[in-house]
C-alpha positions, 0 to 999 in steps of 0.5 A, a space after each residue: 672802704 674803697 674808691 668806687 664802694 657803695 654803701 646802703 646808706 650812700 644810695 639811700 641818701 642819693 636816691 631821696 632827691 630824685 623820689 622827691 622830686 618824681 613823687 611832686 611831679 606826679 601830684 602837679 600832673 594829676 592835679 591839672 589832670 583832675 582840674 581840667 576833667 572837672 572843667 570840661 565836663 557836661 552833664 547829662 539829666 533827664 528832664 525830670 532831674 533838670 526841673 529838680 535840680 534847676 537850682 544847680 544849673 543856672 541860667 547858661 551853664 551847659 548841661 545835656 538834657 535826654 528824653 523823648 519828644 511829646 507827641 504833637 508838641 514839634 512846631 515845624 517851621 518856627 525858628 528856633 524849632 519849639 518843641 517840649 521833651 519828657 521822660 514821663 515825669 516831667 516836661 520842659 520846652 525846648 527852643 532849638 536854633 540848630 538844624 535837627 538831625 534827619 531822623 528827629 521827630 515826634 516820640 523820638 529820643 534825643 540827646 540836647 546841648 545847651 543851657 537854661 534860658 528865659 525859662 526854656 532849654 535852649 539847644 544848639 545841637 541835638 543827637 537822635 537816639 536808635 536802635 541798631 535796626 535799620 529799616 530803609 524808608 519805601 521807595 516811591 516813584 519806582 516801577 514795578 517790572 
């Protein structure tokens, strides 16, 4: 064999380090990967699945809570605002301690941040659910001519 050949063996016997040492660098990078998603996540229920699963969350894990807010039960000028959200199953109060979005109100579908305490869903954030159809509000006050 001359200086300079290469044989199939001698590549084969070099290259082994080098896909050893690549293939436990992708197992490291994924295993942070997968651990960090874990960590980070927050889920979403409906109130229904909260009431039943209330075992899974306790009090101060954070989760998302989605559902509509029941008509006549919003008590406007309390801090934090009170009010009980549902998706026709089941009913949880809700204390808010931030300020709600402009178009929350009665009826209305939300999306809440927060975690179980005391007995309530305390949120500190909230997002307001619509559909792509914007109706300006009536304007007031303007002259007709």
């Amino acid at each position: 064999m001359a200086e300079g050949d290469w044989s199939p063996g001698l590549m084969n016997t070099r290259r082994w380090p080098f896909l050893i040492s690549t293939g436990v660098a992708i197992l490291i990078a994924g295993f942070f990967l997968v651990q960090n998603i874990g960590n980070d996540l927050v889920y979403y229920l409906t109130p229904h699945e909260a009431v039943t699963q209330r075992a899974d969350f306790p009090d101060g894990r954070r989760f998302r809570l989605a559902g509509v807010v029941v008509e006549g039960s919003l008590r406007e000028g309390s801090d934090p605002l009170r009010f009980d959200l549902t998706d026709g199953a089941s009913t949880i109060s809700v204390l808010l301690s931030d300020t709600p979005p402009l178009l929350f109100d009665e009826d209305v579908n939300v999306l809440l941040d927060g975690a179980w305490q005391d007995g309530y869903y305390r949120a500190d954030g909230a997002l307001v659910s619509h559909d792509e159809n914007y109706q300006a509000p009536p304007v007031t006050g303007a002259s007709g001519s």
